[in-house]
C-alpha positions as CSV (number, residue, x, y, z in Angstrom):
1,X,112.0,113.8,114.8
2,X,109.3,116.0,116.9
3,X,110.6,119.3,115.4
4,X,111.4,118.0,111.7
5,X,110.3,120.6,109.1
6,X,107.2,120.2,106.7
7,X,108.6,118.8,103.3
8,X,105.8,121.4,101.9
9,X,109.1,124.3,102.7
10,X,106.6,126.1,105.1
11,X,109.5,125.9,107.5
12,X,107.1,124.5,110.2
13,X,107.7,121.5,112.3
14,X,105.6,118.6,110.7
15,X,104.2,115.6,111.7
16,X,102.5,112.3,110.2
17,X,99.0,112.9,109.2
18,X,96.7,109.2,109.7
19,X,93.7,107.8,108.1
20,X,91.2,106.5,110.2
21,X,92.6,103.6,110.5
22,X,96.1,104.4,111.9
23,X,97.9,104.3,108.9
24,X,100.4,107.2,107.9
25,X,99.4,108.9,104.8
26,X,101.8,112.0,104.7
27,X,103.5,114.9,106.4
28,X,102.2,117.8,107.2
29,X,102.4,121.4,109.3
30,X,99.1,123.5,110.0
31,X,100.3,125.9,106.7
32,X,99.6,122.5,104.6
33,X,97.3,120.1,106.0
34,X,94.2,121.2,104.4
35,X,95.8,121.2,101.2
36,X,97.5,117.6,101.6
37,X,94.2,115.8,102.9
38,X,91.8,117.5,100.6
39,X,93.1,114.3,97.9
40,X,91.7,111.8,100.0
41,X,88.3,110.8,99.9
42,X,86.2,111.6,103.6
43,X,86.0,108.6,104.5
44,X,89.4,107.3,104.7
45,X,89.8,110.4,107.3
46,X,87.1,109.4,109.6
47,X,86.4,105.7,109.1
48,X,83.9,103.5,107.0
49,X,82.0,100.5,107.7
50,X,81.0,97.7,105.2
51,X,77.6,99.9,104.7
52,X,79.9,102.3,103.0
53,X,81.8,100.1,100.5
54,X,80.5,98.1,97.5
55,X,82.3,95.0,98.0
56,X,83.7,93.1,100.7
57,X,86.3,94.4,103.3
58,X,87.3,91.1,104.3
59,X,89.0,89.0,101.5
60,X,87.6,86.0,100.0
61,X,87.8,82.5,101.5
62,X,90.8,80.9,100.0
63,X,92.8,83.8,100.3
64,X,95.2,82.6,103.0
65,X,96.4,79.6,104.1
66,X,94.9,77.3,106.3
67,X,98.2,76.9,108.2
68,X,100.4,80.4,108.6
């Protein structure tokens, strides 16, 4: 899939743009990738610490099971 072409019809090969913390967010070629990753807010790009956020990253105790 190294040379598939950018859904955005550039005709470019495309690959799969991350956030900053390895997950996929969407396709892109260099015609689009500007355009694509100028929805998502900075700091999902380049990463965020609890400092950044208003609530907690970690769930809430209770939230799994003791036992998995």
């Amino acid at each position: 899939m190294a040379n598939r072409k950018c859904p955005c019809r550039s005709g470019e090969p495309s690959w799969w743009e991350h956030d900053a913390q390895g997950i996929p967010l969407c396709r892109v070629c260099d015609a689009c990738r500007a355009k694509k990753l100028e929805r998502y807010r900075p700091e999902i790009l380049t990463g965020y610490t609890q400092a950044d956020v208003d609530e907690p990253i970690e769930p809430d105790e209770g939230c799994y099971p003791e036992v998995w």
